[in-house]
NUZA-167096 format. One record per atom (N, C-alpha, C, O): residue number from 0; x negated, y, z; atom name. Coordinates in pm, whole numbers, padded with zeros to 5 digits. Atoms other than C-alpha are relative to their C-alpha. Layout:
BEGIN
DOZA  seq       u       v       w  atom
DOZA  NUM       X       Y       Z    CA
...
! end
This chain:
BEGIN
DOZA  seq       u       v       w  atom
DOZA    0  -00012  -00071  -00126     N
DOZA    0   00410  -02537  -00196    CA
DOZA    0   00138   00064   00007     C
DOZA    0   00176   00134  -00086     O
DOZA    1  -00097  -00039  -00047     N
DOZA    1   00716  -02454  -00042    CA
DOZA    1   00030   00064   00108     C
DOZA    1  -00015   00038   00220     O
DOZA    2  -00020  -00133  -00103     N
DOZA    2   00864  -02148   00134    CA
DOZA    2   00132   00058   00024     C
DOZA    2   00216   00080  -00063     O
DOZA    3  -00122  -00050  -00012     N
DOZA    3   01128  -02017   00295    CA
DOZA    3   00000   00165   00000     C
DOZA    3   00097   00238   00020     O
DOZA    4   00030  -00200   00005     N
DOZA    4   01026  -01632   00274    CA
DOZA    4   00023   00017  -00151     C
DOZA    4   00026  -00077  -00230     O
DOZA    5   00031  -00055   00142     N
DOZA    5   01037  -01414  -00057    CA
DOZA    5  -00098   00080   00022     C
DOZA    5  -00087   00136   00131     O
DOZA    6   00049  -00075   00003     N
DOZA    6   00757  -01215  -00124    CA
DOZA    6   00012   00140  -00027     C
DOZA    6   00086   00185  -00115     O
DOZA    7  -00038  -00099  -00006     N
DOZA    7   00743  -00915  -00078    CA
DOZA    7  -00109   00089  -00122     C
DOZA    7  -00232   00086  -00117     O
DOZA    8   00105  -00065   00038     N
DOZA    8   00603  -00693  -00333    CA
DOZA    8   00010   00222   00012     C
DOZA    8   00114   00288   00010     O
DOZA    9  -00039  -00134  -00020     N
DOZA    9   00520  -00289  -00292    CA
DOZA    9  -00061   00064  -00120     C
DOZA    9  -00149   00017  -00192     O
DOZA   10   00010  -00051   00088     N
DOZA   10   00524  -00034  -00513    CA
DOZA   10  -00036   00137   00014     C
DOZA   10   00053   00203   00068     O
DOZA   11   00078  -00150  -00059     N
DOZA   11   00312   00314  -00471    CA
DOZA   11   00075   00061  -00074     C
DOZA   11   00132   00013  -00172     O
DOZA   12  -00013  -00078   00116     N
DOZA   12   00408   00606  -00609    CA
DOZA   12  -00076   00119   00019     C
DOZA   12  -00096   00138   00139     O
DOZA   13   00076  -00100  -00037     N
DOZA   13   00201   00920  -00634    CA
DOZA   13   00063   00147   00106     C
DOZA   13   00001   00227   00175     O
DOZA   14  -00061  -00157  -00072     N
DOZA   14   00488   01207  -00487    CA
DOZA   14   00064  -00050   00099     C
DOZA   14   00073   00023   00197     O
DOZA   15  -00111   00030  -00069     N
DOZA   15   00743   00955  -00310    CA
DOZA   15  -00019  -00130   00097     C
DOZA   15   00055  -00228   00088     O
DOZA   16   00025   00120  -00039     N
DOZA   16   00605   00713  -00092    CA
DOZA   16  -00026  -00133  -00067     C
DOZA   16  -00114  -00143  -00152     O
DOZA   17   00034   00120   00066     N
DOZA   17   00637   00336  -00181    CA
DOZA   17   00154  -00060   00016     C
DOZA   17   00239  -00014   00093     O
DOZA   18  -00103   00017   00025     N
DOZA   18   00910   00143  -00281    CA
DOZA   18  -00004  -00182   00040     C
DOZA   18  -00085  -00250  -00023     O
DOZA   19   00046   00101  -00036     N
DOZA   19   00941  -00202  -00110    CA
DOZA   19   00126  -00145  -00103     C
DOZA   19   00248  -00129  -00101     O
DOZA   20  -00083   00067   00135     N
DOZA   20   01100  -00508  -00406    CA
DOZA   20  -00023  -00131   00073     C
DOZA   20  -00142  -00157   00089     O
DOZA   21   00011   00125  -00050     N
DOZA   21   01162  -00863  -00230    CA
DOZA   21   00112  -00043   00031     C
DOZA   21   00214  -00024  -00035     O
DOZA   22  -00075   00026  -00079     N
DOZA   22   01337  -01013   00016    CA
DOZA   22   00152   00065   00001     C
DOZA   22   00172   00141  -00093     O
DOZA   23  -00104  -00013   00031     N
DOZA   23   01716  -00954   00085    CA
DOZA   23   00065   00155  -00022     C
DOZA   23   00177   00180  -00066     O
DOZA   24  -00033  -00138  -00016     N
DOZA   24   01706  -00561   00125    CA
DOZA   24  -00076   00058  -00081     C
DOZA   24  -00181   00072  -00017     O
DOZA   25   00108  -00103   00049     N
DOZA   25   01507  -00354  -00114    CA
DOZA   25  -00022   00143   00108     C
DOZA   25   00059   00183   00192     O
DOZA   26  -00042  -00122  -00094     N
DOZA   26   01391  -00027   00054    CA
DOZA   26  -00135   00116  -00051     C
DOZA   26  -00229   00094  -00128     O
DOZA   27   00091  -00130   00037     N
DOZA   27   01191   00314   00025    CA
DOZA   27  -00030   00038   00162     C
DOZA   27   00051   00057   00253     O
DOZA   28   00040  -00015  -00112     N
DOZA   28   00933   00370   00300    CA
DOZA   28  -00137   00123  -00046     C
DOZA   28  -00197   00131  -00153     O
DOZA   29   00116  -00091  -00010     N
DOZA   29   00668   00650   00361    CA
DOZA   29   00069   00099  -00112     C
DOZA   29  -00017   00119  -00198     O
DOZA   30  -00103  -00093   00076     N
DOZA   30   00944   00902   00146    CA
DOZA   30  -00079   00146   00014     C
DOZA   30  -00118   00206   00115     O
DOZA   31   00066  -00148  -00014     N
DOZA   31   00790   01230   00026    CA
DOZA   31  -00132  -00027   00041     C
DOZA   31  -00172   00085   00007     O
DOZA   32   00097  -00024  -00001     N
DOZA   32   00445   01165   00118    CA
DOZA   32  -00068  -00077  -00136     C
DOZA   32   00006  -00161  -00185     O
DOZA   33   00061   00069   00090     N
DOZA   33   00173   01040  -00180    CA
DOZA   33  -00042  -00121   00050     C
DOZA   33  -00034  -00135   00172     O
DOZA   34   00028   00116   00010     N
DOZA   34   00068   00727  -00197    CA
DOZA   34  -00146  -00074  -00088     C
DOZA   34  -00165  -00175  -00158     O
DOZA   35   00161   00022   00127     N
DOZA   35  -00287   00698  -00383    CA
DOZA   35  -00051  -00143  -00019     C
DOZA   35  -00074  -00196  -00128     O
DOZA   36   00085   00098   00004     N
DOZA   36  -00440   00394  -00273    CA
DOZA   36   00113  -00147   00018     C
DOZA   36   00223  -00130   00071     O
DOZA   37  -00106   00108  -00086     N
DOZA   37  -00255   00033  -00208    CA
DOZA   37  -00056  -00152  -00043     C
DOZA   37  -00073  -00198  -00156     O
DOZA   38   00114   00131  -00016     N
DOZA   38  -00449  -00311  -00106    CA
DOZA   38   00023  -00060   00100     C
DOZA   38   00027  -00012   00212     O
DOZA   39  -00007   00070  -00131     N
DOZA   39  -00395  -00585   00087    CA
DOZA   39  -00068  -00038   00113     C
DOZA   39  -00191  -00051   00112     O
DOZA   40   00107  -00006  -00139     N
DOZA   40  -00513  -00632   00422    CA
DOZA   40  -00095  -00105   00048     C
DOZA   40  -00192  -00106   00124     O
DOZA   41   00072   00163  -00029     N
DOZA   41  -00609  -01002   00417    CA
DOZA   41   00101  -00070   00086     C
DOZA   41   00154  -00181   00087     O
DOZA   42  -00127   00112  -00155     N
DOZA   42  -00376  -01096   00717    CA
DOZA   42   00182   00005  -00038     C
DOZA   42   00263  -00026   00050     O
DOZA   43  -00130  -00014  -00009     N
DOZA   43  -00016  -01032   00544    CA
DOZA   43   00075   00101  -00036     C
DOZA   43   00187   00095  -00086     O
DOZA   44  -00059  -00096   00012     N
DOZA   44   00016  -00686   00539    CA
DOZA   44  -00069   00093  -00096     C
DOZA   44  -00144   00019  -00160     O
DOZA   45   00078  -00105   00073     N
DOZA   45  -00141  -00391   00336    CA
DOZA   45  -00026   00100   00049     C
DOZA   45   00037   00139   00147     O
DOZA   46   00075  -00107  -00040     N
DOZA   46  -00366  -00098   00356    CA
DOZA   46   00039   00135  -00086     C
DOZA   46  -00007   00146  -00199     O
DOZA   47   00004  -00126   00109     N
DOZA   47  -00260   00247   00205    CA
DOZA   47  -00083   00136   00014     C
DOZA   47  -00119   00166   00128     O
DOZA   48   00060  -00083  -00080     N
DOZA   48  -00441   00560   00181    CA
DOZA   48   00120   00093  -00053     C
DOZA   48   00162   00074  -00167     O
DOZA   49  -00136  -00080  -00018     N
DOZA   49  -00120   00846   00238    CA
DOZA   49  -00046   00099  -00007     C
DOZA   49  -00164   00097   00030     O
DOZA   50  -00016  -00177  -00011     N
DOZA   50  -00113   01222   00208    CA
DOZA   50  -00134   00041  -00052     C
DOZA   50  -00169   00159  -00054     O
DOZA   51   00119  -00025   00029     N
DOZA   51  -00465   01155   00072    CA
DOZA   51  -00085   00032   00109     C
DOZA   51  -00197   00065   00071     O
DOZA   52   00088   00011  -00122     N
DOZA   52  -00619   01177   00440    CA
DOZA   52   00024  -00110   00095     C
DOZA   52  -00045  -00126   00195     O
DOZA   53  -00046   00099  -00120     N
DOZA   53  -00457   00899   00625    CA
DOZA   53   00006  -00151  -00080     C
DOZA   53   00059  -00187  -00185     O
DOZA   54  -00025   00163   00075     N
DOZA   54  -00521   00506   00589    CA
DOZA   54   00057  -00039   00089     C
DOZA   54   00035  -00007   00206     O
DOZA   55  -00125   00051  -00092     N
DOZA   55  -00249   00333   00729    CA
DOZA   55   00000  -00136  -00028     C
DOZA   55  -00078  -00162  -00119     O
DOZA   56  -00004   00121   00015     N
DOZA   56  -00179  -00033   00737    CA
DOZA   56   00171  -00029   00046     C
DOZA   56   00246   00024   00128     O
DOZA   57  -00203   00032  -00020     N
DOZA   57   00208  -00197   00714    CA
DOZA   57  -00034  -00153   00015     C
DOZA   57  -00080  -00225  -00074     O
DOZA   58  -00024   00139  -00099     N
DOZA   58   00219  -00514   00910    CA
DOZA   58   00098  -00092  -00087     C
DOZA   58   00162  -00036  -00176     O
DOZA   59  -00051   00058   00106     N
DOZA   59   00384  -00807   00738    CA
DOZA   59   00178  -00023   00047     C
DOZA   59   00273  -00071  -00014     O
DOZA   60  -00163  -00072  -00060     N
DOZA   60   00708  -00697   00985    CA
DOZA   60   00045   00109  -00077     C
DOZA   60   00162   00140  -00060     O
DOZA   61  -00039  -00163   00062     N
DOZA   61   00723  -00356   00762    CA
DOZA   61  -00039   00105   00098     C
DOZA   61  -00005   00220   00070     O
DOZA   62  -00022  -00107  -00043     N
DOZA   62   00613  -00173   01063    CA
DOZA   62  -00141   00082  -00085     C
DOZA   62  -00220   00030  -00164     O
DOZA   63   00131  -00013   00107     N
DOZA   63   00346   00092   00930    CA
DOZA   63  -00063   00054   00158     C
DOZA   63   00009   00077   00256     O
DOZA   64   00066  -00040  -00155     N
DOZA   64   00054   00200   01239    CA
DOZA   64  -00162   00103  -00136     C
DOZA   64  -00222   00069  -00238     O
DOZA   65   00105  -00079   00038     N
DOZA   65  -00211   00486   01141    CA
DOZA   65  -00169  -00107   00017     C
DOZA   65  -00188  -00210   00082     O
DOZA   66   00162   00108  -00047     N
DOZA   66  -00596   00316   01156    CA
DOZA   66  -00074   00135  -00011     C
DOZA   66  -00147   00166   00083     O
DOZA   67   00054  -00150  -00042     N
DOZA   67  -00712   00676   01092    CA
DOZA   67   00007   00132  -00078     C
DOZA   67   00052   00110  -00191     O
DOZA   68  -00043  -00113   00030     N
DOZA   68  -00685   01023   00999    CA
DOZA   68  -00162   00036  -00026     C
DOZA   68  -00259  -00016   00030     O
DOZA   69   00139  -00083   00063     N
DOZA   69  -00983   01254   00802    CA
DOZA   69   00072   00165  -00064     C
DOZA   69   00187   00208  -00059     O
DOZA   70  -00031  -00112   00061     N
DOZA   70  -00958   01567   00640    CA
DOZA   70   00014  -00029  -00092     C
DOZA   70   00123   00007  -00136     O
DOZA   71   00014   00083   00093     N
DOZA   71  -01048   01368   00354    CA
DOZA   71  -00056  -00115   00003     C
DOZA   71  -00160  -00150   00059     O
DOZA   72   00025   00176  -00012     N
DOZA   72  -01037   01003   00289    CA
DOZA   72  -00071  -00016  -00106     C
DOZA   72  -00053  -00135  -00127     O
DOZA   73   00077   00002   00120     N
DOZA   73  -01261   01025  -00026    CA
DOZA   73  -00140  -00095   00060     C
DOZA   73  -00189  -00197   00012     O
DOZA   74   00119   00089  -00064     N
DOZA   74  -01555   00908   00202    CA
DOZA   74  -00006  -00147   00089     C
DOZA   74  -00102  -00207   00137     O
DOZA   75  -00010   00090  -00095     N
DOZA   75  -01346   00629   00386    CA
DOZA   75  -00024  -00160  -00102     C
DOZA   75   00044  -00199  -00197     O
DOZA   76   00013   00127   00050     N
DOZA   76  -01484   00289   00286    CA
DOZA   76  -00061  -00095   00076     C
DOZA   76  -00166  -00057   00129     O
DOZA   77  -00003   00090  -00083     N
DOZA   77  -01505  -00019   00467    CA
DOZA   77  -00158  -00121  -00070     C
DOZA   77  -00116  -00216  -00135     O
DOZA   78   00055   00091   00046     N
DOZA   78  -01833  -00225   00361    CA
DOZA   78  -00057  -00022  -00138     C
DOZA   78  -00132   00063  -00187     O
DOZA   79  -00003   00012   00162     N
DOZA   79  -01857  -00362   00002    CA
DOZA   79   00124   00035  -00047     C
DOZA   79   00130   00045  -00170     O
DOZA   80  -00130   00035   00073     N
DOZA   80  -01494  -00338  -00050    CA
DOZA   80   00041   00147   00008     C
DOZA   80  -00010   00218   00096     O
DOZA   81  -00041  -00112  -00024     N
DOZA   81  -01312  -00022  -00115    CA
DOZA   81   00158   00019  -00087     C
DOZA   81   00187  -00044  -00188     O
DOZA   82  -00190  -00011   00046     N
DOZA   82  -00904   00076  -00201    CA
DOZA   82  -00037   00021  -00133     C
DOZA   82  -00145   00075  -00158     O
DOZA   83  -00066  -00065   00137     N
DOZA   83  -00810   00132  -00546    CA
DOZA   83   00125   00031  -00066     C
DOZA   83   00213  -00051  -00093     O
DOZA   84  -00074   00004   00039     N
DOZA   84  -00608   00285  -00677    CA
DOZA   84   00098  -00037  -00112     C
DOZA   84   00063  -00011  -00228     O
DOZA   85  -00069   00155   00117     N
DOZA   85  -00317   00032  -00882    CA
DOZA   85   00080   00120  -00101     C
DOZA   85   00150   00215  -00069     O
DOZA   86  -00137  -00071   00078     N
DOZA   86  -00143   00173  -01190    CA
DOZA   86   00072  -00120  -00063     C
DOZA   86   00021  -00224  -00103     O
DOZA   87  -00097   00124   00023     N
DOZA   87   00156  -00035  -01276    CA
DOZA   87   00018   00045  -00118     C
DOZA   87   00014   00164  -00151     O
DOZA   88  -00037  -00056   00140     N
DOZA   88   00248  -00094  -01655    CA
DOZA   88   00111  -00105  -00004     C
DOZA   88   00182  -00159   00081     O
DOZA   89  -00140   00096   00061     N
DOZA   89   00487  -00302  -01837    CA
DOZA   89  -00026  -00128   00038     C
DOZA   89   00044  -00190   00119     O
DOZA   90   00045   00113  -00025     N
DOZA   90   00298  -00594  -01839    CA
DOZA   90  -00107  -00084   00023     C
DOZA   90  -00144  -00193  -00022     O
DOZA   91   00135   00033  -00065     N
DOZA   91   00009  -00618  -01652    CA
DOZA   91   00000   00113   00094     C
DOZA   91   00051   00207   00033     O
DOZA   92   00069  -00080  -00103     N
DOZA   92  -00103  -00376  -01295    CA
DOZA   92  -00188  -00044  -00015     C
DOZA   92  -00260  -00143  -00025     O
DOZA   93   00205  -00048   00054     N
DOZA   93  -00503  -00247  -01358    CA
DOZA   93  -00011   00067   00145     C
DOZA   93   00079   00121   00209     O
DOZA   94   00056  -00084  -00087     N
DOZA   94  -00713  -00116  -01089    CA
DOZA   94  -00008   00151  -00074     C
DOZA   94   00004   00145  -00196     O
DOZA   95   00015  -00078   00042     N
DOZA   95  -00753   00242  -01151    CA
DOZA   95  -00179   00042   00024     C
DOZA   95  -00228   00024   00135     O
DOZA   96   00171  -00021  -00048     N
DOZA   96  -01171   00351  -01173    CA
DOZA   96  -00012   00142  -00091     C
DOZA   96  -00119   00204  -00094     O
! end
């Protein structure tokens, strides 16, 4: 399979947003807020949960659009499936449980 895109991959962090590693620009998006949760959306883009009350979704353009706001997102879960949070290591990324 052959492609003319690079993938894009993102990178959470708990104090500083997310850090975006691909394509021809690297970049730092969602700056200063946390970053807890981070899962793809199915269609391209990904799902984060932010500031620890807000799940947001980033389009596979980079734009990011709110999906919704809580006091707390502790109770937000979609179905069977639910965010987790990723810890990145050297050489392997684990769900966090």
């Amino acid at each position: 399979m052959t492609s003319d895109t690079t993938p894009t991959v993102l990178v959470a962090t708990r104090r500083d947003g997310l850090f975006v590693v691909g394509g021809e620009t690297p970049g730092h998006e969602l700056g200063g807020q946390p970053v807890r949760a981070l899962a793809p959306d199915g269609h391209g883009g990904a799902l984060a949960i932010v500031n620890g009350r807000s799940l947001r979704r980033r389009a596979p353009d980079g734009v990011w659009s709110t999906i919704r706001k809580r006091s707390s997102i502790s109770r937000l879960r979609s179905g069977r499936r639910r965010l987790l949070p990723i810890r990145l290591a050297t050489s392997r990324a684990e769900p966090q449980v």
